[in-house]
C-alpha positions in Angstrom: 112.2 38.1 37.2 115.8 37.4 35.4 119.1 36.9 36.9 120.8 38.3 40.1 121.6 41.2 37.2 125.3 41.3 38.2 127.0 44.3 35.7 127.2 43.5 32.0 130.9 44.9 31.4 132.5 44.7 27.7 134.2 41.7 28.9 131.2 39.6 29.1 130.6 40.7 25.8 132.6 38.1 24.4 130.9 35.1 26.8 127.8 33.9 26.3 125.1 35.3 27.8 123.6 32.9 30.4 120.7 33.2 33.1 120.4 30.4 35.5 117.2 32.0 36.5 115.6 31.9 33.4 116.4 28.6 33.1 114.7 28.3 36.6 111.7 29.8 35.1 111.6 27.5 31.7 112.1 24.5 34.1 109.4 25.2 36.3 106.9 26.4 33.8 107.2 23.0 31.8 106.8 20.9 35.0 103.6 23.3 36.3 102.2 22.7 32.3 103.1 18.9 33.2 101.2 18.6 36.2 98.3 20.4 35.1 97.8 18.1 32.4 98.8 14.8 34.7 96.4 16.3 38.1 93.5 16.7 35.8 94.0 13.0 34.4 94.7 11.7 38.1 91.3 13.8 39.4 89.1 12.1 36.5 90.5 8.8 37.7 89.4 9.9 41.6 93.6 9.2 42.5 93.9 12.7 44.0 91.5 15.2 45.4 89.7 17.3 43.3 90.7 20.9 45.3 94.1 20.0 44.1 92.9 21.1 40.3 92.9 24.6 42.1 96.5 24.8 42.2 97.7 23.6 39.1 94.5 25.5 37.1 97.2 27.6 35.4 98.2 26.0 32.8 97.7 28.5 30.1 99.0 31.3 32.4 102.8 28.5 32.3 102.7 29.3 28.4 102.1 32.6 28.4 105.3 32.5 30.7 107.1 30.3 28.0 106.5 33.3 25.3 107.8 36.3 27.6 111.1 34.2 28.2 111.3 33.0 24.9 111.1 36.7 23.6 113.5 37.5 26.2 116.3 34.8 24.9 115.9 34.9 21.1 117.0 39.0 22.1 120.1 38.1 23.5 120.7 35.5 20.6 120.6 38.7 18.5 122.7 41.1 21.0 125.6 38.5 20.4 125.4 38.1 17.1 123.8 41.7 15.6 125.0 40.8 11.8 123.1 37.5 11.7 121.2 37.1 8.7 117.7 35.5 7.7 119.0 32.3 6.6 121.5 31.5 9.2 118.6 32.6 12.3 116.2 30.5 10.4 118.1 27.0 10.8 119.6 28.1 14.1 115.4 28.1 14.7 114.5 25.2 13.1 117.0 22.7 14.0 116.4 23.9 17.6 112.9 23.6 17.3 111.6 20.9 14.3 113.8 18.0 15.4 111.8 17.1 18.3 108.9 18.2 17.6 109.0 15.3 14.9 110.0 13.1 18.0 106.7 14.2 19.4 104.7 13.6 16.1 106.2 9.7 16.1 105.6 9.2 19.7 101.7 10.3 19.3 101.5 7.6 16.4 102.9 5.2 18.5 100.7 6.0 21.4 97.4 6.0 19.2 98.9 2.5 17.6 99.1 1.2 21.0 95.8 2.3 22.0 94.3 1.3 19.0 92.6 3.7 17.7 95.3 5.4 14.8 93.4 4.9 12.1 90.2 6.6 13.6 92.6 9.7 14.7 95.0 10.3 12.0 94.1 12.8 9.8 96.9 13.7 6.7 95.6 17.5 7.1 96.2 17.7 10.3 100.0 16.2 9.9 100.9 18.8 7.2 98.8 21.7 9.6 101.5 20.7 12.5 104.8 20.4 10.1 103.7 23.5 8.8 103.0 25.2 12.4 99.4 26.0 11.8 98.0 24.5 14.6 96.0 25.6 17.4 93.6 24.4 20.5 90.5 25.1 18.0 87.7 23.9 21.0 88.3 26.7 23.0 88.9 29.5 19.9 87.7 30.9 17.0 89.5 30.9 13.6 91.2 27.1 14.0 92.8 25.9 11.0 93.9 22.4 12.6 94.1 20.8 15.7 97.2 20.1 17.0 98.1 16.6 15.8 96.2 13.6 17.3 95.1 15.9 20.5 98.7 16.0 21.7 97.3 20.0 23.1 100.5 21.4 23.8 101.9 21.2 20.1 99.0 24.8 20.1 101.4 27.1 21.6 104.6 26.2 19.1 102.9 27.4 16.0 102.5 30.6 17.9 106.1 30.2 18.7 107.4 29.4 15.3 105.9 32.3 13.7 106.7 34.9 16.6 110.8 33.7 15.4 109.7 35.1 12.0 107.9 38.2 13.1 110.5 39.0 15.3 113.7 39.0 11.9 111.5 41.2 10.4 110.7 43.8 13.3 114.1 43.8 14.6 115.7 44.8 11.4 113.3 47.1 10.3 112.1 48.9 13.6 113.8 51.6 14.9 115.6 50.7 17.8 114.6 53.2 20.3 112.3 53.0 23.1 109.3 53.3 21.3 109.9 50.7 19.1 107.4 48.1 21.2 104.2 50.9 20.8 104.6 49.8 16.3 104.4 46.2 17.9 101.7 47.1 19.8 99.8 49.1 16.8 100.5 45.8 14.8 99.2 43.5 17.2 95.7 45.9 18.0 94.8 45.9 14.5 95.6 42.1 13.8 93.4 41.7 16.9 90.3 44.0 15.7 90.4 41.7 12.7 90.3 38.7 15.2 87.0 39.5 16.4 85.3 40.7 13.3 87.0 38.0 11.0 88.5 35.1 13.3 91.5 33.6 11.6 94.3 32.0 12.9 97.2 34.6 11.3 95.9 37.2 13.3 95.4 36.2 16.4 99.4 35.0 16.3 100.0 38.7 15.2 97.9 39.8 18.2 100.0 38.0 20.5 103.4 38.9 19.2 102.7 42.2 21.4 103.2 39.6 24.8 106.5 37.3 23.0 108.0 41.2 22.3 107.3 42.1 25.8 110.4 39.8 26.6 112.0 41.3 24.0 111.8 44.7 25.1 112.7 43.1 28.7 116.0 41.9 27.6 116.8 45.1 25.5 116.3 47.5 28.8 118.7 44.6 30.8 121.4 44.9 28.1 121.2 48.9 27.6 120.5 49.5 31.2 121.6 46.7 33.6 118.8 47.1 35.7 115.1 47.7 35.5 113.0 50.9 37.0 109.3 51.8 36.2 110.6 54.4 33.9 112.4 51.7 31.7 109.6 49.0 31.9 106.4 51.9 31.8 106.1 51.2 27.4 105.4 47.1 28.7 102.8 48.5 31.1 101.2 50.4 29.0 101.4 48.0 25.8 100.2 45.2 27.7 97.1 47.2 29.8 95.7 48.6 26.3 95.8 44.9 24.9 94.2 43.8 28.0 91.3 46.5 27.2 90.8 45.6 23.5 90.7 41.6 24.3 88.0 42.8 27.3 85.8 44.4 24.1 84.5 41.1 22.4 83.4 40.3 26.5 79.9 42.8 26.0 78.7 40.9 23.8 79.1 37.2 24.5 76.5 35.1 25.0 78.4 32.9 27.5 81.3 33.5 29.4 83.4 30.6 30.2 87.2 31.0 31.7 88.9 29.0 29.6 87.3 30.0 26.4 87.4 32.7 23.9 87.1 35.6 24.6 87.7 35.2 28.0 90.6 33.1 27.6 92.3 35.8 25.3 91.5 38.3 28.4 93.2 36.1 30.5 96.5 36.0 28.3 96.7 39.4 27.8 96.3 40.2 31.6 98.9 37.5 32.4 101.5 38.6 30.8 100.8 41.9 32.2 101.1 40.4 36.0 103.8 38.3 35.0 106.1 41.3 33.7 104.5 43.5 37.0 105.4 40.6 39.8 108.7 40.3 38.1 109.2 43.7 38.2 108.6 44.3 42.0 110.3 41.0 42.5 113.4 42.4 41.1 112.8 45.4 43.0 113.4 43.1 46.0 116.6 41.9 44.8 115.1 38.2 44.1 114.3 37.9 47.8 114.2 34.0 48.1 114.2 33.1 43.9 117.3 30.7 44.7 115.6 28.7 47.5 111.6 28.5 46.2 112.8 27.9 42.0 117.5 27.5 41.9 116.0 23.8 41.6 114.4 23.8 38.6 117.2 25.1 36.6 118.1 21.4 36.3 115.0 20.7 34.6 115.4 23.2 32.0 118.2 21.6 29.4 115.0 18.9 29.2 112.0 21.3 29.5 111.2 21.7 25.9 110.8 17.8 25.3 109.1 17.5 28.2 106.2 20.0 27.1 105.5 18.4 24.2 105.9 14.8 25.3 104.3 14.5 28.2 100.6 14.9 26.6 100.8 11.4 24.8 102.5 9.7 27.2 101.2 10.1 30.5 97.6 11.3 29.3 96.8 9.7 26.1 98.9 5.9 26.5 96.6 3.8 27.9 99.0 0.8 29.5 95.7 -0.1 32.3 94.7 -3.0 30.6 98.3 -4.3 30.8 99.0 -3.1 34.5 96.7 -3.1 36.8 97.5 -0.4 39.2 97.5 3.1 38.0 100.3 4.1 40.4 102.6 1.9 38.8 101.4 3.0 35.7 102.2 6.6 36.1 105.3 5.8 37.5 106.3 3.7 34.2 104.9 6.5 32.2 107.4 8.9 34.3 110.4 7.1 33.6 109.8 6.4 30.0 109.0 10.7 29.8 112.4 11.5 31.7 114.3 9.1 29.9 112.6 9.8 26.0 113.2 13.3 27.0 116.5 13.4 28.1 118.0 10.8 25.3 116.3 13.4 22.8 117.4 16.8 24.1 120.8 16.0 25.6 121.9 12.7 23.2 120.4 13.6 20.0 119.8 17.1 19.7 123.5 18.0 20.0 123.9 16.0 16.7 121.5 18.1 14.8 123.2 20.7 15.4 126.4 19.7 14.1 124.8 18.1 11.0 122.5 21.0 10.2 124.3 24.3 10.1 
């Protein structure tokens, strides 16, 4: 699932780590999440067959990919730099992360503006809930405190995101660091998920996910200790990730409906993707990579733009609504496109470097 795993010798030490394949993976997770969103938009508007939902149905399964990769990179963050303290990893976070997730705030008031209908949509409580990463997608669960801001849906998964960074200070420092260490996480995450289903609330069903963002974690930890993977050094992910599987298939018995992209199906379906994810990767590796290069080397270039693309696209190719101004929705789209690539890439490669050498 990584890299081509070439040895890890105390002269790389001093290099920064780097994993074109990863970057592979981030690339082509934020274009599958993009297409999901855009195939869905074109099948409503009768542009594209509907069979072709099938294939990009998996959007949620893309995120769940985000947070084993994300898990696995903030590790290596901290295998360079052991001694790092809260303060320091908490801006290195947060100008990484807030900068453009402002751009995507001002780009959704924009687009409502545009369309019209701001003043219907904006909601102050909803603002402070995103700044504050307390969003989530509260149609489909339990426990919502806000909605991610005017409907941009992506924005959901960074709350989850933001507080896994904070989680993860804490258990790294305190934890032991043996190979255990991921079954605490996985005691933590159980009982924060019990509570879930008798008490829905939106701080514990983070907690109960911190169990999948760790099993990237752990990931990177057996690549760094080990330089390679066997069943023996990945069995304590199998075995987290199966148990979590079998509580979040408990609130099941006794739902009145069942629907796949709803709680608690949709928790189910997390759980159990993260646990095929980290098993396909796994066998994958097993067969040295055997094509990764050819099918997904590609979408390494996409990566240096993949975070601003996830949590751009929403507003600007589903929510901007240019038809009354051009009248053919291919050329729509394509406009949409090129404003996307070019918003992104001004933000993430232009602007973002200058964060970082004004906020240190």
């Amino acid at each position: 699932m990584l890299n081509s795993l070439s040895s890890l010798n105390s002269e790389k030490m001093n290099k920064p780590l780097y994993f074109q394949k990863l970057d592979a993976l981030r690339g082509v997770a934020s274009l599958y999440v993009l297409f999901h969103n855009l195939v869905y938009g074109l099948v409503g508007l009768k542009l594209v067959s509907p069979k072709v939902k099938i294939f990009f149905a998996a959007g949620q399964e893309a995120v769940i990919l985000f947070f084993l990769l994300s898990g696995f990179v903030i590790y290596l963050s901290f295998y360079k730099n052991p001694n790092i303290n809260f303060s320091k990893f908490f801006i290195k976070r947060f100008r990484r992360i807030y900068f453009i997730l402002l751009i995507s705030l001002i780009i959704s008031i924009f687009v409502s503006a545009f369309n019209g209908n701001l003043a219907q949509r904006f909601s102050e409580k909803e603002l402070i809930g995103n700044l504050l990463f307390l969003q989530d997608f509260g149609r489909v669960k339990p426990g919502n405190l806000v909605n991610p801001f005017l409907g941009n849906l992506p924005l959901w998964s960074l709350s989850y995101e933001w507080w896994f960074y904070m989680m993860f200070f804490l258990a790294y420092t305190v934890l032991p660091k043996s190979k255990n260490r991921i079954y605490f996480v996985l005691t933590y995450s159980a009982i924060c998920y019990m509570i879930f289903i008798i008490h829905p609330n939106h701080f514990c069903l983070i907690s109960a996910y911190f169990i999948i963002w760790w099993s990237g974690v752990e990931a990177a930890t057996i690549f760094t200790t080990y330089n390679r993977f066997t069943y023996n050094h990945l069995q304590p992910i199998f075995i987290s990730l199966i148990l979590m599987s079998l509580l979040a298939a408990l609130p099941l018995q006794g739902a009145e409906e069942l629907r796949f992209g709803y709680y608690p199906f949709l928790v189910l379906r997390h759980f159990f993707t993260a646990l095929l994810l980290m098993f396909i990767g796994w066998i994958w590796y097993k067969n040295k990579l055997f094509m990764f290069d050819k099918l997904l080397g590609v979408f390494a270039k996409i990566s240096p733009i993949s975070y601003a693309l996830y949590i751009f696209h929403y507003p600007i190719l589903v929510q901007w609504h240019l038809r009354p101004y051009i009248p053919n929705y291919w050329l729509e789209y394509s406009l949409k496109i090129v404003v996307l690539l070019g918003l992104a890439y001004l933000t993430e490669i232009k602007l973002q470097s200058r964060i970082y050498r004004w906020i240190k």
